[in-house]
Backbone bond lengths (Angstrom), bond angles and torsions (degrees), N, CA, C in turn:
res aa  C-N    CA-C-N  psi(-1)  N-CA   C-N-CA  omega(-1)  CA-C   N-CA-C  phi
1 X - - - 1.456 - - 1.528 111.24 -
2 X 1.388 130.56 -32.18 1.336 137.95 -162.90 1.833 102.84 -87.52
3 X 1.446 126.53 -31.25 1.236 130.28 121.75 1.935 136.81 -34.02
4 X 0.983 94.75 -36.37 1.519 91.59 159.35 1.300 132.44 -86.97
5 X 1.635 122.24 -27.81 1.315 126.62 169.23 1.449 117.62 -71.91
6 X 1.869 107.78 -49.87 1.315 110.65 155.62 1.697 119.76 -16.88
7 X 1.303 91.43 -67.01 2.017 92.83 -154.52 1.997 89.92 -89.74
8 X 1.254 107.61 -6.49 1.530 96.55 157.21 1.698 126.37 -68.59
9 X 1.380 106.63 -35.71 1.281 113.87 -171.09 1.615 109.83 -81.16
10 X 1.379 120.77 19.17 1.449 119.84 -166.11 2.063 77.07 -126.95
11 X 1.141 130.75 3.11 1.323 118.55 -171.69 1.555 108.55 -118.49
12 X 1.704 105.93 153.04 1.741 102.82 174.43 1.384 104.33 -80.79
13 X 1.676 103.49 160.39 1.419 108.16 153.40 1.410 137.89 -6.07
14 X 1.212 106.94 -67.63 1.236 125.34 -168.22 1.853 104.59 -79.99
15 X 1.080 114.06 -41.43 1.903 113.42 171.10 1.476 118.71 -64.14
16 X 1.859 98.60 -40.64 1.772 103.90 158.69 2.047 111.95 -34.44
17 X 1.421 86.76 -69.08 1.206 85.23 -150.22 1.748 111.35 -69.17
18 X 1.251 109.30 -9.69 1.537 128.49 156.67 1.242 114.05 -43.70
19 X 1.361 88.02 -81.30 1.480 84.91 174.11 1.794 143.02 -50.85
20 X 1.476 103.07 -39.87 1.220 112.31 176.18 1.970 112.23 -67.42
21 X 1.639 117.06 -28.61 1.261 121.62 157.49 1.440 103.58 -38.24
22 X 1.393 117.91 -88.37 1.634 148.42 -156.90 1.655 78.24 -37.52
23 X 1.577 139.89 -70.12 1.352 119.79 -171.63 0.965 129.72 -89.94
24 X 1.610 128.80 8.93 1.253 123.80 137.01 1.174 133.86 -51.76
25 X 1.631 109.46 -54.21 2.022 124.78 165.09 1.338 107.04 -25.35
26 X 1.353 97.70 -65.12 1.595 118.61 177.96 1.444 104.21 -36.37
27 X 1.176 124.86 -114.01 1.567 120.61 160.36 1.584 117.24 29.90
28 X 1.495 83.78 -80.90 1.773 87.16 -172.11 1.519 120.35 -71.29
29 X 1.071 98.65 -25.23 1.729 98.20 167.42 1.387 100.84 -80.95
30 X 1.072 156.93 -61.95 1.557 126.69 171.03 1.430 135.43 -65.05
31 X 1.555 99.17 18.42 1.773 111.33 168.66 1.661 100.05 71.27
32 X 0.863 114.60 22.76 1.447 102.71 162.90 1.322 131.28 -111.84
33 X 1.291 94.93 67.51 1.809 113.85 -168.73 1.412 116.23 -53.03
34 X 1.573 120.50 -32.97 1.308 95.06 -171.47 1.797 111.58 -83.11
35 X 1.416 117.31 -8.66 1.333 131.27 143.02 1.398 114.17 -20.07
36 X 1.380 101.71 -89.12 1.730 114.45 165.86 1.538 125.86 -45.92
37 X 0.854 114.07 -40.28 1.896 103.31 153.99 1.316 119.48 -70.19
38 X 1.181 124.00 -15.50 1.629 111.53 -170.90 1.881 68.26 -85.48
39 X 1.337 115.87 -66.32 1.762 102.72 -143.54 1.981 101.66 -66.42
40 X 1.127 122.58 15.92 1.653 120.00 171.69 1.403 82.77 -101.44
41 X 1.061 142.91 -27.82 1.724 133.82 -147.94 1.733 94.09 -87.11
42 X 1.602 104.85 -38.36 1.250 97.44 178.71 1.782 115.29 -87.56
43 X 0.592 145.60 -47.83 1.198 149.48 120.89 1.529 116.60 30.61
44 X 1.721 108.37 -66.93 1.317 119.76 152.49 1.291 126.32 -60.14
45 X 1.233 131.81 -25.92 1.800 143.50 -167.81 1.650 93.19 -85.91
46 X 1.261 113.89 -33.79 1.492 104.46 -173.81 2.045 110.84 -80.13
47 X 1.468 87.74 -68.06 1.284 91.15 152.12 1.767 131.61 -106.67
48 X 1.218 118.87 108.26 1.948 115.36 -177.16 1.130 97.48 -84.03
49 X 1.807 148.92 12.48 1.315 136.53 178.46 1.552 97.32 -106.20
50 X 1.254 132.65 15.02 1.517 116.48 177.42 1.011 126.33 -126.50
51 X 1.402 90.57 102.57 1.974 107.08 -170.54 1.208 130.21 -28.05
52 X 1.551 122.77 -38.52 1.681 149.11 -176.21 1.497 91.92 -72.16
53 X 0.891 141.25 -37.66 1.468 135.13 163.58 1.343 121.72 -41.18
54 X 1.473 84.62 -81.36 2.329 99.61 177.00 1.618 85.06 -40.81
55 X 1.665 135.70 -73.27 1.598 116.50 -138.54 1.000 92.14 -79.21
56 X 1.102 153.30 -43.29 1.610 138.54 176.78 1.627 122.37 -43.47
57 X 1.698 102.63 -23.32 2.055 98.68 -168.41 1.816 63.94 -106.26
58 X 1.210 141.54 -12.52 1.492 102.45 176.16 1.376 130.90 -101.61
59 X 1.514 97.18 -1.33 1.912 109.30 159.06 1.511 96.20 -69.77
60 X 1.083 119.91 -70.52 1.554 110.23 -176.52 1.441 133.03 -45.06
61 X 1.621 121.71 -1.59 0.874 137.50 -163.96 1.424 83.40 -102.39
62 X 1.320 129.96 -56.38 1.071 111.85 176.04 1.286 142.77 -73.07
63 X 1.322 123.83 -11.88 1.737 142.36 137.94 1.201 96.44 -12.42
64 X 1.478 101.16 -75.45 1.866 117.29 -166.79 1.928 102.58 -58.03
65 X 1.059 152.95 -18.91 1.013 146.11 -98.65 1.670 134.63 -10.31
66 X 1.104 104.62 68.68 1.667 114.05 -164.42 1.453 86.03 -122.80
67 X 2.049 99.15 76.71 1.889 102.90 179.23 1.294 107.08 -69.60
68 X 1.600 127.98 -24.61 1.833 93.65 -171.37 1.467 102.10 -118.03
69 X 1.205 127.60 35.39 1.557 119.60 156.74 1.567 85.79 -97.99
70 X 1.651 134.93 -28.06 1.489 121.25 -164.82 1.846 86.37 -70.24
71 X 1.162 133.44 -34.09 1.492 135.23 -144.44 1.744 85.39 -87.79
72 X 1.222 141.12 -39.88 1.062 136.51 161.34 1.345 139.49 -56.53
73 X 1.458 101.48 -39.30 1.556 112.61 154.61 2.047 118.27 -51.65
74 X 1.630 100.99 -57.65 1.327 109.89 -158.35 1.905 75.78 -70.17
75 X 1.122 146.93 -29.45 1.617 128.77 -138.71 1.991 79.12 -84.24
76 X 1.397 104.72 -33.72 1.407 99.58 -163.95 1.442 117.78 -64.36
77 X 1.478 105.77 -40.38 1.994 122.59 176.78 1.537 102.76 -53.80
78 X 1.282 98.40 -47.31 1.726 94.19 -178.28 1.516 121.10 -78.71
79 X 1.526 122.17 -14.57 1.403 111.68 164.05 1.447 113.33 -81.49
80 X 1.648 119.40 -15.89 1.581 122.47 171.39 1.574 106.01 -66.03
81 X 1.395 108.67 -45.83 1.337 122.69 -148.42 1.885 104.78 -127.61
82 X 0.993 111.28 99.65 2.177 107.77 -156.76 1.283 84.85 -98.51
83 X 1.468 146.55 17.37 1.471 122.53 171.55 1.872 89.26 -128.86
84 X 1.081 124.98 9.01 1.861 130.14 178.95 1.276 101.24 -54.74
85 X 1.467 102.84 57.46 2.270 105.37 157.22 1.574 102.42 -26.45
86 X 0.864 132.38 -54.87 1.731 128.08 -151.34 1.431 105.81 -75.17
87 X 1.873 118.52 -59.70 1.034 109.96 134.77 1.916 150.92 12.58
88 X 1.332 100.63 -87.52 1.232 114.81 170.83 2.097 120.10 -71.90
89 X 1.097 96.22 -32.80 1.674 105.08 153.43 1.085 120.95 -73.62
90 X 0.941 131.94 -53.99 1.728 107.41 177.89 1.309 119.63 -78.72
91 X 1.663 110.29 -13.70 1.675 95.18 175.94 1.880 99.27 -87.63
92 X 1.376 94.40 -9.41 2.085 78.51 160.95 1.700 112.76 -66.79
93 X 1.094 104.06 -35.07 1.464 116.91 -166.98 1.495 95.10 -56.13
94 X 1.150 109.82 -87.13 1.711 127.28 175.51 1.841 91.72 -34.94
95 X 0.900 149.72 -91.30 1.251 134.61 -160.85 1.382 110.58 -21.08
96 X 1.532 100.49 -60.49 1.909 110.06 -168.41 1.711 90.68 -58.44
97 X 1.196 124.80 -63.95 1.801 95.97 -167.65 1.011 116.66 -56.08
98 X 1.780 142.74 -17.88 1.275 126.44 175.65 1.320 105.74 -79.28
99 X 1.477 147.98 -0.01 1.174 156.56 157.75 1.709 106.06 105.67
100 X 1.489 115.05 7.31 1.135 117.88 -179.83 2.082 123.41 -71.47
101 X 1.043 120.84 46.03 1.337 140.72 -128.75 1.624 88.33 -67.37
102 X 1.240 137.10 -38.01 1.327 129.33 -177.27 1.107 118.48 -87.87
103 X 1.231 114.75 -0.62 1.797 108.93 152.62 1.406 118.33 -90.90
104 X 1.155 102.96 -9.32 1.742 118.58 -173.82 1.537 99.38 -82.76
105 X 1.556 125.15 -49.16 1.315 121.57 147.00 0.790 114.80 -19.27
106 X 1.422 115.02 -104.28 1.781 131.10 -163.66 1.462 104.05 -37.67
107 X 1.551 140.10 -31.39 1.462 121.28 -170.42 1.931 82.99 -75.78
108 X 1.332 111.48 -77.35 1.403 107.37 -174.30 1.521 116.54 -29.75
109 X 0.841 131.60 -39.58 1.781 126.45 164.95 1.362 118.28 -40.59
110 X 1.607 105.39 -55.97 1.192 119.86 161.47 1.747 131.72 -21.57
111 X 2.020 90.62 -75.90 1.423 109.55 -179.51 1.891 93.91 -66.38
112 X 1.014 134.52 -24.24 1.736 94.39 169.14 1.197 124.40 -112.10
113 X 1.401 86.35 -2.37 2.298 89.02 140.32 1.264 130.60 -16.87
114 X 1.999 92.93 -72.62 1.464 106.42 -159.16 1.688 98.64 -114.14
115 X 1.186 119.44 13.33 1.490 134.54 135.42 1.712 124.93 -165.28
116 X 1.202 86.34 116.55 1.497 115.78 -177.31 1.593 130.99 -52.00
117 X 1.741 94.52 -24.11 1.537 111.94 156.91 1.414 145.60 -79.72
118 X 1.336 81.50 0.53 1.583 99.81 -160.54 1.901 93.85 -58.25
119 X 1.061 111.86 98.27 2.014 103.42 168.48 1.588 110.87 -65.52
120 X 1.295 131.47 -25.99 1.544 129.23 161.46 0.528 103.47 -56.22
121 X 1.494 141.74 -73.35 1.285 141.78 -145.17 1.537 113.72 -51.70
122 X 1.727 109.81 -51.69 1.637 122.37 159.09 1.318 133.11 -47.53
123 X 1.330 91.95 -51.30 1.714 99.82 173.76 1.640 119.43 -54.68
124 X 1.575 106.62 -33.71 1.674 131.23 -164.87 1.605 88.30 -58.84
125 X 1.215 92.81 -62.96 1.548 127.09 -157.39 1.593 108.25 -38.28
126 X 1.606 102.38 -52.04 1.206 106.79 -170.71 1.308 104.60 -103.56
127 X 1.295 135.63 19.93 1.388 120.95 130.93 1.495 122.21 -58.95
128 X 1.545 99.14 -61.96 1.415 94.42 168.03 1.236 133.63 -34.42
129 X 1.307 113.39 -53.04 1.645 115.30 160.43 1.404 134.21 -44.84
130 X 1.218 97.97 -45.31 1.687 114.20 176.95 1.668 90.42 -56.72
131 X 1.263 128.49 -58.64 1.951 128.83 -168.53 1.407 97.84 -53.28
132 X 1.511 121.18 -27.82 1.573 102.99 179.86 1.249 111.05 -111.93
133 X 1.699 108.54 46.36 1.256 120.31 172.94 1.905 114.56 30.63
134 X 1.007 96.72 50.53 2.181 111.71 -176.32 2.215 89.61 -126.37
135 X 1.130 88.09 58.71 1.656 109.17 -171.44 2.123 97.46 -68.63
136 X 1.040 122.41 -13.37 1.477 123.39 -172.05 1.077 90.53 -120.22
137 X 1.338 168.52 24.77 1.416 144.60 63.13 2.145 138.59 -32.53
138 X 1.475 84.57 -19.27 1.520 87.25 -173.93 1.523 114.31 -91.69
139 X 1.352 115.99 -25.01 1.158 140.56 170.81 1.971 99.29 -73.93
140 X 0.942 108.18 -51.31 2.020 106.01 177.88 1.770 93.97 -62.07
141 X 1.244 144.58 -21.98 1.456 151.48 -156.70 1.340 74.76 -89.67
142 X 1.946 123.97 -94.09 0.840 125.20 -174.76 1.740 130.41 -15.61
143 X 1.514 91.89 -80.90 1.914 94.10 160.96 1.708 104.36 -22.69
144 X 1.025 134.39 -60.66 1.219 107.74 -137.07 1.770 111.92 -95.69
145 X 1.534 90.45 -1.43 1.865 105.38 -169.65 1.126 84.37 -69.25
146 X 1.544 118.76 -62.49 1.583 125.71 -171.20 1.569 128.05 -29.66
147 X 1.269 99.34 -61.53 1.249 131.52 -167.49 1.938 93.53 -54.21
148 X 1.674 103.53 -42.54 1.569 98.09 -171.67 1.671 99.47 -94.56
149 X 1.243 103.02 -10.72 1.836 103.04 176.33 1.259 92.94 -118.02
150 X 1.291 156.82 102.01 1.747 139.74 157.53 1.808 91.22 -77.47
151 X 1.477 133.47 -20.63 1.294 104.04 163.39 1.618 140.13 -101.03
152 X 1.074 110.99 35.08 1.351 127.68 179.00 1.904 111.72 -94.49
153 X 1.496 113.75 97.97 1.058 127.63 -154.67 1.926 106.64 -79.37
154 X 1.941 110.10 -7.90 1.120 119.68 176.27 1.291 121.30 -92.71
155 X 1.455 112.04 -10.07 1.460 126.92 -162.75 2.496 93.01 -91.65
156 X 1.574 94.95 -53.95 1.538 95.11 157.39 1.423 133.82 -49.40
157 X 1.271 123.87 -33.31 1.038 147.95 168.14 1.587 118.59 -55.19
158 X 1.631 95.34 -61.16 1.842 99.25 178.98 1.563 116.23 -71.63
159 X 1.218 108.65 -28.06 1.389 127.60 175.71 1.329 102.28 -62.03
160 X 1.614 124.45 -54.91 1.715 126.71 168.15 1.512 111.86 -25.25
161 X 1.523 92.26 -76.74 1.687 98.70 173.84 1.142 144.65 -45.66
162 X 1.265 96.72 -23.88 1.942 98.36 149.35 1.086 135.30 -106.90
163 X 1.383 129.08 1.15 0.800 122.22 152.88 1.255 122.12 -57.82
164 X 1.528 112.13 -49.58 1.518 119.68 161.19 2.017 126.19 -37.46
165 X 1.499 95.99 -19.17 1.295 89.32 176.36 1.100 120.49 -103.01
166 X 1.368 109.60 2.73 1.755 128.22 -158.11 2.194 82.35 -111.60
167 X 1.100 104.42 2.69 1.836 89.92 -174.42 1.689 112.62 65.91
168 X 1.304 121.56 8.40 1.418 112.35 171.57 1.334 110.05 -110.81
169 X 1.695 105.07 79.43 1.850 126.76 -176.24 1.565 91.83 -61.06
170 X 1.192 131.14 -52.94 1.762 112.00 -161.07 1.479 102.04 -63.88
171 X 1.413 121.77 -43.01 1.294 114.87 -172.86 1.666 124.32 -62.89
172 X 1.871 98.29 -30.51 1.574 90.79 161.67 1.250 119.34 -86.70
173 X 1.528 122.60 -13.72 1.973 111.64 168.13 1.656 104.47 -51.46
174 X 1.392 114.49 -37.21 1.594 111.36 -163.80 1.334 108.88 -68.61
175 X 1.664 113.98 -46.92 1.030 112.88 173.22 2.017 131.64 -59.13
176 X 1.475 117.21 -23.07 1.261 148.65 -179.84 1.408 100.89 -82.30
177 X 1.247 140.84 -51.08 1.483 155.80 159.28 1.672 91.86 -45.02
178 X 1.160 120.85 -68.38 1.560 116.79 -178.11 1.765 120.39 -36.35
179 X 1.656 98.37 -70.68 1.558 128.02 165.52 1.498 106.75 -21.79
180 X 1.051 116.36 -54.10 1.510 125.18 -165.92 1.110 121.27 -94.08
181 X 1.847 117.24 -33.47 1.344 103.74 142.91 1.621 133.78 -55.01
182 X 0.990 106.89 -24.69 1.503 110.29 -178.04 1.596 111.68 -67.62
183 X 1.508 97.47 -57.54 1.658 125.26 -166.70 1.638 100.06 -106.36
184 X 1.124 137.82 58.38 1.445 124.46 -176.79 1.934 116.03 -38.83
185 X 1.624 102.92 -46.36 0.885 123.08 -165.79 1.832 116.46 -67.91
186 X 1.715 106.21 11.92 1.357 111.94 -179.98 1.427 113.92 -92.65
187 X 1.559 115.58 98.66 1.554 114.09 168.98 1.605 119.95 -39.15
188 X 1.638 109.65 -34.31 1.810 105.71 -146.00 1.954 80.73 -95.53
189 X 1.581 110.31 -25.06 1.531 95.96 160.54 1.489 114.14 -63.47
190 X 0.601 152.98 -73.67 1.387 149.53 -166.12 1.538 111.40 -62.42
191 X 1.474 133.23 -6.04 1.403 125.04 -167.43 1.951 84.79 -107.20
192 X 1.704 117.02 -32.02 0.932 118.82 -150.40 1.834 89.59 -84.44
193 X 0.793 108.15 -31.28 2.419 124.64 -176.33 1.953 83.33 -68.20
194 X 1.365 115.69 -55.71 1.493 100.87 168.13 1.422 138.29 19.03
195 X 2.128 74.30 -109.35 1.646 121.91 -166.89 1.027 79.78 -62.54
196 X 1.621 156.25 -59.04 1.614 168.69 -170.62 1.688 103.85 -38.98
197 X 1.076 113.52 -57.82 1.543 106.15 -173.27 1.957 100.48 -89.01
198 X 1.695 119.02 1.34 1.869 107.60 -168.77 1.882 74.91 -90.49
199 X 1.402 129.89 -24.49 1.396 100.00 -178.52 0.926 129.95 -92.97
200 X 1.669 110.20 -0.40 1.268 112.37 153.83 1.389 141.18 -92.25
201 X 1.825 89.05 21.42 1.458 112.76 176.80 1.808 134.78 66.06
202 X 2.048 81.52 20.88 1.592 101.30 -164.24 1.978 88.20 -102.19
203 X 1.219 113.30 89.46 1.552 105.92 -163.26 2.020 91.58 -88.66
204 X 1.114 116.19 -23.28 1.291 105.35 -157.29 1.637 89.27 -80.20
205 X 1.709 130.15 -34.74 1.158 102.86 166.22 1.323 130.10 -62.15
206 X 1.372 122.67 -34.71 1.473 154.33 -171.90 0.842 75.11 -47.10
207 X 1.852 145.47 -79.70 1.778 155.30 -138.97 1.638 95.60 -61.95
208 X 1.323 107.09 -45.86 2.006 105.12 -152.78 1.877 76.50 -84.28
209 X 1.290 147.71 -38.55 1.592 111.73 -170.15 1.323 101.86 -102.48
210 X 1.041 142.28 21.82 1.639 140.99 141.23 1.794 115.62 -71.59
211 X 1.807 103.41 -25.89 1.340 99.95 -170.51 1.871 93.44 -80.52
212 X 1.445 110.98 -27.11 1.581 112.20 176.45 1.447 109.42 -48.11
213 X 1.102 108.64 -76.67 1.247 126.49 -161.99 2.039 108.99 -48.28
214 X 1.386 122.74 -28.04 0.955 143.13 -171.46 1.663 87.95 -80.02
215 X 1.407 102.06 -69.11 2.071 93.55 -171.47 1.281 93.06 -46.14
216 X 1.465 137.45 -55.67 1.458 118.26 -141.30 1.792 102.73 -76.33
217 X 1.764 107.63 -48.88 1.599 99.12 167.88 1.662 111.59 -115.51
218 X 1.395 115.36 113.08 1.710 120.03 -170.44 1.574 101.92 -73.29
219 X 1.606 132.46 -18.25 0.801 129.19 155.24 1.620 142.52 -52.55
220 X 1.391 105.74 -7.61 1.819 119.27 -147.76 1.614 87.80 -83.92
221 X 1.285 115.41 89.18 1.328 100.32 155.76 1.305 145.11 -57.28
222 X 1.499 122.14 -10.84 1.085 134.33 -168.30 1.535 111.01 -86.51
223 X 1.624 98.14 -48.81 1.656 107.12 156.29 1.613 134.35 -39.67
224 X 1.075 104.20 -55.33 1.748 123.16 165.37 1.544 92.24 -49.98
225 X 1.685 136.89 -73.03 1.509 110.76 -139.32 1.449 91.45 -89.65
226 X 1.404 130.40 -30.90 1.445 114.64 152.26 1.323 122.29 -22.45
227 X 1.392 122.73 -74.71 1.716 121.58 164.98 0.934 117.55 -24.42
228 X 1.688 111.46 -58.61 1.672 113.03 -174.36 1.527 112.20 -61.58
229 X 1.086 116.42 -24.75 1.432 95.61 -169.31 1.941 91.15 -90.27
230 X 1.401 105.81 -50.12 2.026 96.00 177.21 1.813 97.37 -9.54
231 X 1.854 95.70 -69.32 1.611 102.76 -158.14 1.953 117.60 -72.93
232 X 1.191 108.09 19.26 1.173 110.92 -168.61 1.921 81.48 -105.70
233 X 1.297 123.80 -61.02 1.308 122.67 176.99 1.438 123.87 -49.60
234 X 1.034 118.05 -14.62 1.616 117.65 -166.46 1.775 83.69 -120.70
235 X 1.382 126.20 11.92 1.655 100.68 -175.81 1.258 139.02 102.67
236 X 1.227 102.49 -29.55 1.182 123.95 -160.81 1.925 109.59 -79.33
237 X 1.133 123.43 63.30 1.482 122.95 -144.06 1.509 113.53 -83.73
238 X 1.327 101.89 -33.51 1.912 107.66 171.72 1.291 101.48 -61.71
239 X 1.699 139.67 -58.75 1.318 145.52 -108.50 2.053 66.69 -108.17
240 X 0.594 140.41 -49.22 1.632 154.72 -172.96 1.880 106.60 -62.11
241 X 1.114 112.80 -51.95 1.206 111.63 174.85 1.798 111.49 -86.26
242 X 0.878 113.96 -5.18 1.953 110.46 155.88 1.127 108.25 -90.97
243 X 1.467 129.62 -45.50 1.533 113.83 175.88 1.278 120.53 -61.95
244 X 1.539 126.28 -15.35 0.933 120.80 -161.95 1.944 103.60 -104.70
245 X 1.659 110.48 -9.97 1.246 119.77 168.47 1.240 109.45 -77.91
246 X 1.972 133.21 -30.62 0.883 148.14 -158.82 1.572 88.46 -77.76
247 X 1.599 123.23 -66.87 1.717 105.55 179.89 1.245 107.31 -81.05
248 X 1.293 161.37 70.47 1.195 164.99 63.05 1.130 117.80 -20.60
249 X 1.426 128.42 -78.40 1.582 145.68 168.86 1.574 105.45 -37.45
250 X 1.074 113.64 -33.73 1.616 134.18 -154.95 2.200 100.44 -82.96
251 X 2.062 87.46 -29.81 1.438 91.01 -170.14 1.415 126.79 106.62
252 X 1.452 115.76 -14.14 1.610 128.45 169.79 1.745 102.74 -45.15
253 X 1.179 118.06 106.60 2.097 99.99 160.76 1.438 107.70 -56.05
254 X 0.969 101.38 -53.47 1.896 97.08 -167.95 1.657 98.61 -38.84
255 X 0.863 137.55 -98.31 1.625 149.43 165.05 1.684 103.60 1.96
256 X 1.381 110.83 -68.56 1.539 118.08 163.00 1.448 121.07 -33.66
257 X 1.416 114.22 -77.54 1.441 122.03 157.17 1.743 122.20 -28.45
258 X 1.248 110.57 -59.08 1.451 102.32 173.75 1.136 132.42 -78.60
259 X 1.484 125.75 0.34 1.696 135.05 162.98 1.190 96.77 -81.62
260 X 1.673 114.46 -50.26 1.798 93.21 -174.11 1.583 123.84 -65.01
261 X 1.208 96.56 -15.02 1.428 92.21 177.20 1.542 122.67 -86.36
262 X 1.140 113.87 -24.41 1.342 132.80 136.79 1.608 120.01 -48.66
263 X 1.304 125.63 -13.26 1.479 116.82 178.56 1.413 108.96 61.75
264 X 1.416 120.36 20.26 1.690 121.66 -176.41 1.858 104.00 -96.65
265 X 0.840 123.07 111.00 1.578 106.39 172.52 1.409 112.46 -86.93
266 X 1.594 131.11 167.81 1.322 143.23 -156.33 1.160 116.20 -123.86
């Protein structure tokens, strides 16, 4: 270390803080985050006026999950820096995992404030919305991510899910039909087009995109007791009680719970 200050003190400002970037990057590309906060921490000690600092040790804050020292970092970039889009998005982000969803708003309001295109920013948004069940705003969020992304196969997707909560199943199959054209390779699209057609009491389709979602992840327990129950409605009672041993083994309780009560072990 006494080598590093050394050949620091022969450098300007601006190569300091070069440099101390270049081994932070470093850091985080070999996952050694708390590395990368010590070298943003210094970084900041040299200079505390440079915003790219605070959001950089407060993405990494969230690596670590340490959400409200990251929410302190990003609050700080944005009082250096009052137009820090990046900033104000991820501390929406970090809001929504602490479940604080209307501050997660207001930053996202923000980011399409000071750009209006932002399709994250919308899409973010109306998750958040959707958590405060304000589902005829989250769906207008949705609309509009699309409209600036038509290829973003997650933005169809979130839009699915409420529709699903709003009771308009055809409108989220269309949207889920979309998702999967885009993203074929999405299990929770195809598990989520499912549960979508078992309430519309269409189980034999429900069966063929549960069997998707299963090739793509053989792990999906949720898929399996989904199946099981498709095949429990249509009759089908053996083909129902393996899927339903299959998420057992897998760790589902629900699945667990209903063999034992059945006296079936797994």
């Amino acid at each position: 270390m006494l080598f590093l200050f050394m050949t620091l003190g022969t450098l300007t400002l601006a190569e300091i803080n070069t440099f101390i970037f270049e081994k932070a990057y470093a850091s985080n590309i070999s996952g050694t985050h708390k590395d990368t906060v010590d070298e943003y921490s210094k970084a900041i000690e040299i200079n505390p006026k440079d915003a790219g600092s605070y959001y950089n040790r407060g993405a990494t804050y969230i690596s670590l999950g340490n959400y409200n020292q990251a929410i302190q970092d990003f609050s700080k970039a944005i009082e250096l820096n009052p137009k820090y889009v990046l900033a104000y998005y991820y501390r929406g982000i970090v809001f929504g995992r602490l479940g604080d969803h209307n501050r997660a708003i207001q930053d996202f309001d923000k980011v399409i404030e000071i750009n209006p295109k932002d399709a994250m920013a919308y899409m973010n948004r109306g998750n958040a919305r959707g958590r405060l069940d304000d589902h005829k705003r989250a769906i207008q969020d949705f609309d509009k991510a699309i409209e600036l992304n038509p290829k973003d196969a997650t933005a169809y997707y979130n839009r699915g899910l409420t529709y699903i909560r709003l009771g308009k199943y055809n409108q989220a199959i269309q949207d889920y039909d979309k998702a999967i054209e885009i993203d074929p390779q999405d299990a929770r699209a195809y598990y989520n087009r499912g549960l979508t057609y078992g309430r519309l009491n269409d189980d034999n389709r429900a069966i063929n995109d549960y069997d998707k979602a299963i090739a793509l992840n053989p792990k999906y327990s949720e898929a399996y007791y989904s199946r099981c129950n498709a095949y429990k409605r249509l009759g089908e009672y053996d083909r129902a009680i393996m899927d339903a041993k299959a998420a057992a083994r897998l760790g589902l309780k629900g699945a667990q719970d209903f063999l034992s009560r059945q006296g079936i072990e797994w």
